[in-house]
C-alpha positions in Angstrom: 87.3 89.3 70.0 90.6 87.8 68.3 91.2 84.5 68.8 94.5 83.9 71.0 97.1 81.6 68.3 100.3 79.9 68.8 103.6 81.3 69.1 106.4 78.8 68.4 110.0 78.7 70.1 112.3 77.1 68.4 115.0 76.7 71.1 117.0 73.5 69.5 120.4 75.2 68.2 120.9 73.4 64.9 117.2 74.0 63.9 115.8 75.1 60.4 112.8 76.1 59.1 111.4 75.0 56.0 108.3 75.8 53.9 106.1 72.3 53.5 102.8 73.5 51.4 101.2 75.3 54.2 103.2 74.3 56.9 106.4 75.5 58.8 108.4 72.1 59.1 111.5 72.4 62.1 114.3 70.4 60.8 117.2 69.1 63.1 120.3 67.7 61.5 118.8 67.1 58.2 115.6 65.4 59.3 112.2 66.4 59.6 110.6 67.1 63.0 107.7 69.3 64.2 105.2 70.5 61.7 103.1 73.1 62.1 100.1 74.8 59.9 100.8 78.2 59.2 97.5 79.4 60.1 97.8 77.8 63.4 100.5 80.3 64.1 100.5 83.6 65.3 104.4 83.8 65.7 107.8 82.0 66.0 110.2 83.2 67.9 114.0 81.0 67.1 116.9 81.3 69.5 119.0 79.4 66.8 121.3 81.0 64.5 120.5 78.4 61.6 117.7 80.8 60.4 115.0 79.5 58.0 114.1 79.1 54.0 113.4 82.2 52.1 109.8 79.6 51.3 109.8 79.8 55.0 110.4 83.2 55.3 108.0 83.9 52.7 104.8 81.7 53.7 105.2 83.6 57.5 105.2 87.0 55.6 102.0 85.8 53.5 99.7 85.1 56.6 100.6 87.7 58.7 102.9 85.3 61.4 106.1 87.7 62.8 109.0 85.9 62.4 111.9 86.8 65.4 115.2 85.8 66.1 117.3 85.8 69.2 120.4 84.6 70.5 120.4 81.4 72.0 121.0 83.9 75.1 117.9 85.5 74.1 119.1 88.8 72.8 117.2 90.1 69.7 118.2 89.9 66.7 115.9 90.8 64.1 112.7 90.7 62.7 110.6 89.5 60.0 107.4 91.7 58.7 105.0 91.0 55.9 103.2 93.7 54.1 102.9 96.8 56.3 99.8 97.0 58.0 97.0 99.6 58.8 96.0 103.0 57.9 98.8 105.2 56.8 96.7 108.6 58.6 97.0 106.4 62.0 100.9 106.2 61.7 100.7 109.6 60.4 98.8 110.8 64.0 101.7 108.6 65.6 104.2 110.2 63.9 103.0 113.7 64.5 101.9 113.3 68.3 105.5 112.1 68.8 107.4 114.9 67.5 104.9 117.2 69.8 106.7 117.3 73.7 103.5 118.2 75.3 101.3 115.4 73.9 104.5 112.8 74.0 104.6 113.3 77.6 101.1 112.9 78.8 100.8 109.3 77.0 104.3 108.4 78.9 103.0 109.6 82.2 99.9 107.4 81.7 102.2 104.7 80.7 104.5 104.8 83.7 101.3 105.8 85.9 100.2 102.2 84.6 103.9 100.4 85.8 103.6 101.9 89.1 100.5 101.4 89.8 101.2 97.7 89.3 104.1 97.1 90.8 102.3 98.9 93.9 99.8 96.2 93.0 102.4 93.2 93.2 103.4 94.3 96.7 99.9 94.6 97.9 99.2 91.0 96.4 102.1 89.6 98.4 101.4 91.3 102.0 97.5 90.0 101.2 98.7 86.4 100.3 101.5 85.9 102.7 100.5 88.6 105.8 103.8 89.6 106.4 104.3 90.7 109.9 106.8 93.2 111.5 109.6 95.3 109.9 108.9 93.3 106.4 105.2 94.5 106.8 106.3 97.8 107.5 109.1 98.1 104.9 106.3 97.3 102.5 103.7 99.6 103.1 106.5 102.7 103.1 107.4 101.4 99.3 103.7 101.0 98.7 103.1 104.5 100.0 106.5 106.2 97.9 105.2 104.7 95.0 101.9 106.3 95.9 103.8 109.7 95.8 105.5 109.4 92.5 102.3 108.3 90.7 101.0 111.9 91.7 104.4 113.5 90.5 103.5 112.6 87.0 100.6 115.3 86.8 103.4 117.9 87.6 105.7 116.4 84.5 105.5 118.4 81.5 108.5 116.4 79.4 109.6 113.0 78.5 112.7 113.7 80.7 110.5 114.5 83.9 108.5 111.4 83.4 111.5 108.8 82.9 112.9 110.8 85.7 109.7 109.6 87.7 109.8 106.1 86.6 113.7 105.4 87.5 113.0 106.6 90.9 110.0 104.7 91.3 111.6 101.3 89.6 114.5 101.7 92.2 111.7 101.8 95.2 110.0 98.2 93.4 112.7 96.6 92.7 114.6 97.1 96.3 111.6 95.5 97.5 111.7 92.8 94.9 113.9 90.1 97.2 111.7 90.4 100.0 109.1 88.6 98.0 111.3 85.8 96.7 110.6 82.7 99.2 112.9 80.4 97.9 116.5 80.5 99.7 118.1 79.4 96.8 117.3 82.9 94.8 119.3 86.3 95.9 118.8 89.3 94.1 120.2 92.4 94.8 118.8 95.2 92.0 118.1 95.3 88.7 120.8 94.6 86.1 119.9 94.0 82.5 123.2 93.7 80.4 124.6 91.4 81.4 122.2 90.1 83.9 124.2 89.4 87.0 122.4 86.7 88.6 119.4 84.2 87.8 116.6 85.9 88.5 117.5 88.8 86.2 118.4 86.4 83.8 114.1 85.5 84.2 113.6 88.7 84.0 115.1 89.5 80.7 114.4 86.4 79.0 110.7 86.7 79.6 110.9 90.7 78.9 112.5 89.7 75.5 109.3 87.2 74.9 107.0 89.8 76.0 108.5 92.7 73.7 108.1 90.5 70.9 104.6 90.0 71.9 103.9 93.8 72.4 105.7 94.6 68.9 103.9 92.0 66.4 100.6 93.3 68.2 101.7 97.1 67.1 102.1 95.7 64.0 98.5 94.1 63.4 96.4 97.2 65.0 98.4 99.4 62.5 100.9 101.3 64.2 104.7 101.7 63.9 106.4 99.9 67.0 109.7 101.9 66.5 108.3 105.8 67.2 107.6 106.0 70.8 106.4 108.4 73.0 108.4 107.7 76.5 111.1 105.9 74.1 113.1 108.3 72.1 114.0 108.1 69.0 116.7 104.8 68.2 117.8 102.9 65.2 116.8 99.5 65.9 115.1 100.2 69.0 111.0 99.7 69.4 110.3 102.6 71.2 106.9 102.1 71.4 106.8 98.5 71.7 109.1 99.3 75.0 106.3 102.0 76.0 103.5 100.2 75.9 105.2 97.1 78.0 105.9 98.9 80.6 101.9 98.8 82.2 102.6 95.0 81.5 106.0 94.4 83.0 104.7 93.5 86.2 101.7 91.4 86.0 102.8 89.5 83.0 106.6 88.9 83.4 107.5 89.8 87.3 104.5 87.8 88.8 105.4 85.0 86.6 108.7 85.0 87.6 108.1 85.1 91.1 105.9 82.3 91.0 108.3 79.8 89.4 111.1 80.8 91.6 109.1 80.4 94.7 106.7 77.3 93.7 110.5 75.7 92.8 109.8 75.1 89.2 113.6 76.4 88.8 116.6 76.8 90.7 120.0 78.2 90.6 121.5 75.0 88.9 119.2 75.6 85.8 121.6 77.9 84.7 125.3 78.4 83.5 127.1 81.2 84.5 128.8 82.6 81.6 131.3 85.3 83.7 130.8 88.9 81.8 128.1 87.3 79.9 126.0 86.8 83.0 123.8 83.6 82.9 122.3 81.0 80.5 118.9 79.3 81.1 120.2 75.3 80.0 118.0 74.1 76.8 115.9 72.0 78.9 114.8 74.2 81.8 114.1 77.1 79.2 112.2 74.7 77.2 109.8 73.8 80.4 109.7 77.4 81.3 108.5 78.6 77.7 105.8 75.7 78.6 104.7 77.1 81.9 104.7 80.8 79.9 102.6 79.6 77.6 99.9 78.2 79.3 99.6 81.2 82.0 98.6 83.4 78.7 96.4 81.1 77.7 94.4 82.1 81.6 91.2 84.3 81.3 91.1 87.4 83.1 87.9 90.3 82.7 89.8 92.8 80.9 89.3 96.0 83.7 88.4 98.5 80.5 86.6 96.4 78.3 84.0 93.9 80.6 85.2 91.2 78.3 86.8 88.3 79.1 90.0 87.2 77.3 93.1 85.4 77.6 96.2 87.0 79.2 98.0 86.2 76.3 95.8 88.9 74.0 96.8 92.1 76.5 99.3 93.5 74.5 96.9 93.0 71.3 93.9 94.3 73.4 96.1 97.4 74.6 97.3 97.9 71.5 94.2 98.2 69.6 93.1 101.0 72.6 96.3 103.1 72.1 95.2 102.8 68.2 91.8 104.0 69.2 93.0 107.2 71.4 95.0 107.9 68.6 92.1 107.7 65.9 90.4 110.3 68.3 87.9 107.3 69.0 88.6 107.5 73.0 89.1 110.6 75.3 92.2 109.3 76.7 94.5 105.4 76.5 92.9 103.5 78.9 96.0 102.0 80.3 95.8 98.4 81.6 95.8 98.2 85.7 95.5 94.7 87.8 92.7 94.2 89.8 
């Protein structure tokens, strides 16, 4: 089993990395501050625009440690990849199976099967830990049960279209159920809304979708496989389409629940944030900061992977899943074993 490493956020604006022998130093207005071994690292992730070394740059590439940079608003940037990774014939399967409509479409309809299934999973979590009574209760089960009848409309997809077709519908159904499960008063939310986000809690959202996409896309990476040739995903420049496909079985249990829980246990509120009119709203440097803290100790949580038996940290899901979609593809597994919560 691979060992779960460190990723590193560098979130203080006038931050700089710099190459110290073996090290990654972060240094803030000229002086030397945190210091970290390079092969303590599995990432680092800087929402600075000060960048870093090309030593820097350089030692990261060497051991294998992605290299990302965002916004300070937590838009993505770009990227920074070592040597290219894996068996060329495994890309080469990717490459064909995504130009082929029939095959493209079967792996999306498992991975939005997966989504659905978990955000069914999310609402049956809440109505068994907070018995909900009356119309709430009710309003539930009917989403619970229409997401029940778009997971069987994916068998009768036959194209990429029909499936995203599926998983819009179905994402409509979760998400208009979404503020029924935030208990704290302070919170509204009315739909989803990515660019800008239009209130705080699809700020959350995005932020932490950004973190896991960058996640999902280094673990593409190590398994072999290119992140940017997608099966749901079309085609983009610049866009990971298959780092976007495989989060989607992951949105919910990784990102939603996690965002639900620090909303409702009050670990944020709506004065955490600045509102930035068309630009939607900014986590403040010290709230992020405690939030990255809280994200990073809920992947360092076991669960028993449902496919494997094995236990592992939640942290290794998009590695784990990654190295079974590499597997289907080798011709190793009947089918991609998509990840479910249990």
């Amino acid at each position: 089993m691979r060992h779960l490493l460190n990723t590193l956020y560098v979130l203080t604006p006038n931050a700089y990395l710099q190459k110290d022998g073996e090290s990654i130093v972060v240094r803030v207005d000229e002086q030397d501050g945190l210091r970290v071994p390079i092969h303590n690292l599995e990432s680092i992730v800087c929402f600075t625009y000060m960048g870093a070394s090309p030593g820097a740059m350089a030692l990261c590439a060497r051991h294998g440690v992605k290299l990302s940079f965002l916004s300070p608003t937590g838009q993505y940037i770009g990227s920074l990849d070592g040597e290219t990774k894996g068996n060329v014939l495994l890309r080469r399967v990717q490459y064909r199976l995504a130009d082929d409509e029939i095959a493209s479409s079967h792996l999306a309809s498992i991975f939005i099967a997966g989504k659905i299934l978990n955000h069914k999973s999310v609402l049956a979590r809440f109505i068994r830990d907070h018995h909900p009574e009356g119309e709430l209760e009710r309003e539930l089960q009917e989403a619970m049960a229409l997401l029940r009848e778009q997971q069987r409309a994916l068998s009768h997809q036959t194209s990429r279209l029909g499936v995203m077709g599926v998983e819009g519908y179905a994402a409509n159904i979760y998400f208009h159920q979404l503020p029924r499960l935030i208990l704290n008063p302070e919170f509204t939310f009315t739909g989803r809304s990515k660019h800008p986000p239009t209130d705080e809690v699809n700020a959350l959202l995005s932020f932490f979708y950004t973190l896991l996409a960058h996640d999902v896309r280094a673990a593409l990476e190590a398994v072999g496989l290119d992140p940017y040739v997608g099966f749901l995903h079309s085609d983009r420049p610049g866009r990971p389409g298959l780092a976007l496909d495989l989060m989607e079985e992951m949105r919910a249990y990784l990102v939603d629940r996690f965002v639900l829980s620090v909303i409702n246990k009050r670990q944020v509120s709506p004065r955490d944030f600045i509102a930035q009119g068309e630009k939607g709203f900014l986590l403040k440097d010290e709230v992020r900061k405690s939030l990255i803290g809280l994200w990073q100790k809920r992947k360092r949580d076991e669960i028993t992977h449902p496919y494997l038996r094995e236990k592992a940290p939640i942290g290794l899901l998009p590695y784990l899943q990654a190295q079974l979609l590499a597997r289907y593809l080798r011709g190793d597994l009947d089918d991609y074993p998509v990840f479910l919560i249990q």
